[in-house]
Structure formats: structure tokens, C-alpha cells
C-alpha positions in Angstrom: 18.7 -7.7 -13.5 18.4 -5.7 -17.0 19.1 -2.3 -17.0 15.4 -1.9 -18.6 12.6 -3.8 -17.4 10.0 -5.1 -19.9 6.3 -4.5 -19.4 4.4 -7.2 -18.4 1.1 -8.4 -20.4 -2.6 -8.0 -18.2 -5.0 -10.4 -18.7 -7.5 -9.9 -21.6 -5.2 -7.2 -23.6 -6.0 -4.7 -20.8 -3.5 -1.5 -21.8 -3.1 -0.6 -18.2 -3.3 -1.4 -14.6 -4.8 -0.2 -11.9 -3.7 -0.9 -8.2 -5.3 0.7 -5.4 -3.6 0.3 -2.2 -4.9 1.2 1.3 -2.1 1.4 3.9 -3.8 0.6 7.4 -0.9 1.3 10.0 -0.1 1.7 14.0 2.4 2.8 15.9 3.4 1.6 19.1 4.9 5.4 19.8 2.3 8.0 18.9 5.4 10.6 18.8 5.8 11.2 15.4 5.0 14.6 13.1 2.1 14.9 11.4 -0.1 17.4 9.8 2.8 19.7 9.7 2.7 20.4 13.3 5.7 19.4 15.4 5.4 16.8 18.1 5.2 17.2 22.0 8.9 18.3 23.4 10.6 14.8 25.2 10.0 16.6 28.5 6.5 17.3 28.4 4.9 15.8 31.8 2.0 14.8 30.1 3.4 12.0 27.4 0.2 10.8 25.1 0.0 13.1 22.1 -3.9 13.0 22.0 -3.5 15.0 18.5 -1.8 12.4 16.7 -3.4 9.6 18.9 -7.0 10.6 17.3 -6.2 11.7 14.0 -4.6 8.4 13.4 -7.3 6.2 15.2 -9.9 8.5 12.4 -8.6 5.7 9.7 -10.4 2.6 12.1 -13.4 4.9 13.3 -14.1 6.4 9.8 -11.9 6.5 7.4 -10.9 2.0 6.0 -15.2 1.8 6.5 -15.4 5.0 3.5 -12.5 3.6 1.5 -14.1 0.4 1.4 -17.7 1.1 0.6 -16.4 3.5 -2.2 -14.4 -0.2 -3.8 -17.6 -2.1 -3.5 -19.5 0.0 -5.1 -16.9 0.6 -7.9 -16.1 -3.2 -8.1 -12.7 -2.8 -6.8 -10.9 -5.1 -5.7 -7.4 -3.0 -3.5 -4.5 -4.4 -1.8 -4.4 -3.5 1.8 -1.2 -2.7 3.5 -1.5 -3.4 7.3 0.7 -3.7 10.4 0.2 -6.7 13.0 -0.4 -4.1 15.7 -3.2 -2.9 13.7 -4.6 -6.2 12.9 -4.3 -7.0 16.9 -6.0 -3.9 17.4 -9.4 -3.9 15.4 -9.6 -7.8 13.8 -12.9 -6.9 12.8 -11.7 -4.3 9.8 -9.4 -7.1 8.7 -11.7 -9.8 8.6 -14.2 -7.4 6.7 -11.4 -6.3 4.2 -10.5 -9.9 3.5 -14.6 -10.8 3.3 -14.7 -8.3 0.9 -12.3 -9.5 -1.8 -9.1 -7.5 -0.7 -5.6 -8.8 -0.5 -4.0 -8.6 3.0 -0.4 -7.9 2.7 1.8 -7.7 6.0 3.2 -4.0 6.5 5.8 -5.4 9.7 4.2 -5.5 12.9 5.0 -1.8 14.4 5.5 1.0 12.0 7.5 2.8 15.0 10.0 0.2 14.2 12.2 0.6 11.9 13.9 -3.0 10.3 17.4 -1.1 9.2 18.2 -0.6 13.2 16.9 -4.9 13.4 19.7 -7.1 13.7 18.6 -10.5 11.3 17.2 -12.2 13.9 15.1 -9.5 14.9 14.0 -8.6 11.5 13.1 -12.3 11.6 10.7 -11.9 14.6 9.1 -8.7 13.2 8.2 -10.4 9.7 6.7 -13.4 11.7 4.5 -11.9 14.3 3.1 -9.9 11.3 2.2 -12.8 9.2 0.8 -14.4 12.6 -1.1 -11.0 13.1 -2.5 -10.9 10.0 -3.6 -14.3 9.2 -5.3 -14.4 13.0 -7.5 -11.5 12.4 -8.5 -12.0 9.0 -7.7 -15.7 7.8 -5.6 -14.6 5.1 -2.1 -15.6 5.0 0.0 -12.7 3.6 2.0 -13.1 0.6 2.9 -9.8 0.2 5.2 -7.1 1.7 6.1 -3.9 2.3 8.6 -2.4 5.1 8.0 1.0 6.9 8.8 3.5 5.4 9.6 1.2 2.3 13.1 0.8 3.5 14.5 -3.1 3.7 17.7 -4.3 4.5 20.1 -6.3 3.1 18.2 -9.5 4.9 14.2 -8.5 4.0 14.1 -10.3 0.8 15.6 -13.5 1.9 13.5 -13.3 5.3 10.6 -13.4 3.4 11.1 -16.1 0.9 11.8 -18.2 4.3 8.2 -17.1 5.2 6.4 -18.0 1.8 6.4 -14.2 0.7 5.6 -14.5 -3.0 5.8 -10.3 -3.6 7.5 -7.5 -2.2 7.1 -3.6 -3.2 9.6 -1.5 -1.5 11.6 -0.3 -4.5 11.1 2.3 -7.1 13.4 1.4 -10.1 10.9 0.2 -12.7 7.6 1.5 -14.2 7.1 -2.6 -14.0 6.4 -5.4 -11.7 10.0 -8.0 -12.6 11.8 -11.2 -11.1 13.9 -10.7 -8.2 16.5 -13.9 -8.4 17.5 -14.5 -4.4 19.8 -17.6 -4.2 17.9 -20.3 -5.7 14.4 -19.1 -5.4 12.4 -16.2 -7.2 10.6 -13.4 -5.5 8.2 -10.4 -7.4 9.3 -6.8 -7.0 5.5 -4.8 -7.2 7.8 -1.8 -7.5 5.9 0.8 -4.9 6.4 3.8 -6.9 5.2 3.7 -10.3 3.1 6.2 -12.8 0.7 7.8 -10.3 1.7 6.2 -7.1 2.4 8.8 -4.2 2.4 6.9 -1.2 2.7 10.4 0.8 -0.6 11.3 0.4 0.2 12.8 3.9 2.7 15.4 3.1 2.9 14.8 -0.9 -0.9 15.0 -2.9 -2.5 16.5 0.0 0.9 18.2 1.2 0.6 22.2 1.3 -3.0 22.6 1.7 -3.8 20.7 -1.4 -7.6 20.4 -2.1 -9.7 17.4 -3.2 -9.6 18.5 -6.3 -6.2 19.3 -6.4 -5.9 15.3 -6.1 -8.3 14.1 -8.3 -6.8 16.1 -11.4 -3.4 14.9 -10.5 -4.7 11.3 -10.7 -6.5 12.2 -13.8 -3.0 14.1 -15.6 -1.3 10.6 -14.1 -3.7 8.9 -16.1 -3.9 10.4 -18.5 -0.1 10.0 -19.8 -0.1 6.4 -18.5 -3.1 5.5 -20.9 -1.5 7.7 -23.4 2.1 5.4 -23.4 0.1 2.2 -23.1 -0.5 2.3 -27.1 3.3 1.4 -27.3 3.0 -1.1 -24.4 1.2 -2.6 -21.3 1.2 0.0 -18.2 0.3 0.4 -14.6 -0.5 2.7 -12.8 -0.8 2.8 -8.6 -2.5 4.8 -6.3 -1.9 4.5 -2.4 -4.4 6.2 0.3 -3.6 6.0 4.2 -7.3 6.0 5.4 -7.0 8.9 8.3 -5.9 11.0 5.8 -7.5 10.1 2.3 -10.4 8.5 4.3 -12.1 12.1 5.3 -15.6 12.8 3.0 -14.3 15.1 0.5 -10.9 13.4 0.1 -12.5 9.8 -0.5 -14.8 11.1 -2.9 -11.8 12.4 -5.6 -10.7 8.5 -4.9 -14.1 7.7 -6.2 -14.2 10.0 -8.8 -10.9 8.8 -9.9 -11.9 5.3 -10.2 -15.0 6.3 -12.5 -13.0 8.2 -14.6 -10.2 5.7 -15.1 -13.0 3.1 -15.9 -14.7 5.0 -18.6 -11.6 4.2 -20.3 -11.5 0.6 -22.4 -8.9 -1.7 -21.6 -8.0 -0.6 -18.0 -7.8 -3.4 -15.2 -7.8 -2.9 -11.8 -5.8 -5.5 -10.1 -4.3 -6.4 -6.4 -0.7 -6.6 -6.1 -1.0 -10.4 -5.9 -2.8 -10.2 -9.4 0.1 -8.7 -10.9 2.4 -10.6 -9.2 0.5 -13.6 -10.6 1.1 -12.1 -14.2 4.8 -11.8 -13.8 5.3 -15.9 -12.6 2.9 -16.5 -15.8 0.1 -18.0 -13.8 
């Protein structure tokens, strides 16, 4: 591995690219902080944390139906990050996602588990049933990855080349998608954090009582200097939305108006992860 990645070239001479990524998730324990408010104590007698429970069930209620009505009217095509336990869950928004043109990547089976406490064998399982998950509900085999909390182990990348995995996108050392040599096969890095990527939009973009508009003129500075550097070379640029939190009216309508700005520019693609993967292994 270089010390400096090289940009990549997008089909057509596009300058930049554009990944939209919708992280669809569920927990098998709905203890977790959220919305800044601390979770119940260990002791409390009552143990379902309705709070949490029904903010996060907002994303298959509300929230993935917005976001994806907002990409078919805009001619998006995302990448969907999703969890087994959330493909087992509602199949229906799976098989509508991959219906709709949307690339199905697994996201492990149970975002309460984390694969750094897995032993190998473990990790093994939790890669499988998620591919099983996935495919079940929405006839796509994934071919992409991402770990929870974009934290792998020592094992992941290996794991998934055993599974078919063509991509994976839990690191953040390159503006650019590059070649990850493991033994004698290749796999993608789709580095998660790029130019305009926060994945928090939890805590990060709509951290600190941050407004819709707030978001949509971060996206459009992000842009902005991403279009600007793509006279030198190729760029992309990713933006990540967790539907019951960016799936609300107002905060789905900056995502919209972010896509229509970013596509009165020439030369901007928007592409799936597998797309850029694609690029990188020349196809």
C-alpha cells in the first residue's frame, strides 16, 4: 500500500462522485444512548426502553419510505447499509430497496454486537447469517461490507473474501476507493470517510441542535471544495443518512436539496459503492 493513493477515473470524465448511503440498522439490545439522553439505569424494573425502541423503529415506519422516494425522484441510485436482524425484521423495505435499483450491502447481523469481542469463528457466523439475511429478504446477494461501528478485526477482510465480498468500507485513510492485497486475492477499500462523509449524522451534522439548514450548507461547503479540487483530479464525495434520524420531513428535504444542487453541476456522477468498486478492478 502507497503512502498516497491515486484517484480513480469515473466513467464518462465525470470530475466527482457522489455516494449516497442509507444505513438501515437493529439492535438486538435497545440500551444504547441516543438523542443525548442517557439510557434507563441496569436496575430499572421495567427493562424495554420505549424511547429508543420507537425512535429507532421511526426509520421502518417513516423514515427508509422518505429517503427512498426523495432518490427516485432525483434518479439516485444509494447503497444501503443494513443489518440481518433488520432484513429479518421488515423484508418488505429490502425487497423494495433492491426493486428500486439500490445496492444491498450486509452491515453484520446485530449492531448490538460488536465483531472485535468475536473470536474468528464467531465473526465467521455473524458475516454469514448477514449475507443469508440479506439475500432472503431482498434477492440480492451482498458484496459489500461495513462492520458496526466501522470497526474490523484483524480476521474481517479475510472472512469476507471467503464469502465472495468484493468491497469493504470501514477505513478512513484515503480520499480514494484503492486495492487491498489479502494473501492471494484482492479486495476494494470504499474508504467510509471521505470529503463530505459524516456517518454520525446522529451526534455529528445534526449533533448540538443543528438545523436542516445547518446540514444542507455543510453538504453544499463539502461540495463545494470537492468540485473545486476535481480540476486537478477525479474526486468523491459521500454522504451517509441513518433514516430515523435523517428520515424526519425537514431533515430529508436538505438531502434533497443537496442532491439538486450537486446535480446542477456538470460532470458529477452519483454512483453505489459497488459502482466504484467496479471502477477500481477496471470493469
Amino acid at each position: 500500500m502507497s503512502l498516497r493513493n491515486e484517484p480513480v477515473k469515473w466513467p464518462k470524465g465525470a470530475r466527482v462522485a457522489v455516494t449516497i448511503n442509507v444505513t438501515h440498522e437493529w439492535w438486538s439490545r435497545q440500551t444504547r444512548r441516543m438523542w443525548g439522553r442517557d439510557p434507563q439505569p441496569r436496575d430499572s424494573v421495567s427493562k424495554t426502553d420505549y424511547m429508543v425502541l420507537t425512535s429507532t423503529e421511526y426509520a421502518f415506519k417513516s423514515g427508509v419510505w422518505r429517503i427512498m422516494d426523495i432518490l427516485d425522484r432525483n434518479q439516485v441510485k444509494g447503497t444501503c447499509f443494513i443489518s440481518g436482524l433488520a432484513a429479518e425484521k421488515e423484508p418488505v423495505i429490502l425487497k423494495e430497496l433492491s426493486q428500486r435499483g439500490h445496492e444491498i450491502a450486509a452491515h453484520s447481523y446485530d449492531q448490538s454486537a460488536q465483531l472485535f469481542m468475536m473470536t474468528r469463528d464467531q465473526e465467521r457466523e455473524a458475516i454469514q447469517k448477514s449475507v443469508t439475511a440479506l439475500e432472503k429478504a431482498s434477492g440480492q446477494r451482498p458484496v459489500g461490507w461495513i462492520s458496526p461501528g466501522t470497526r474490523p478485526t484483524e480476521n474481517t477482510l479475510e472472512l469476507l473474501l471467503e464469502e465472495g465480498f468484493v468491497w469493504h468500507g470501514d477505513f478512513f485513510d484515503s480520499d480514494f476507493p484503492y486495492k487491498i492485497p489479502v494473501k492471494d486475492k484482492v479486495l476494494v477499500e470504499v474508504p467510509y470517510k471521505v470529503p463530505g462523509h459524516t456517518d454520525y449524522d446522529i451526534f455529528g451534522i445534526y449533533g448540538a441542535m443543528k438545523t436542516p439548514t445547518d446540514a444542507f450548507q455543510f453538504l453544499k461547503d463539502e461540495f463545494d471544495a470537492v468540485y473545486a479540487e476535481s480540476k486537478r483530479h477525479p474526486m468523491r464525495m459521500a454522504y451517509c443518512v441513518h433514516p430515523y434520524v435523517s428520515g424526519t420531513p425537514g431533515r430529508a428535504a436538505a438531502l434533497e436539496k443537496f442532491i439538486r444542487y450537486a446535480k446542477r453541476h456538470p460532470k458529477v456522477w452519483f454512483a453505489r459503492c459497488i459502482d466504484i468498486a467496479n471502477c477500481v478492478l477496471g470493469k
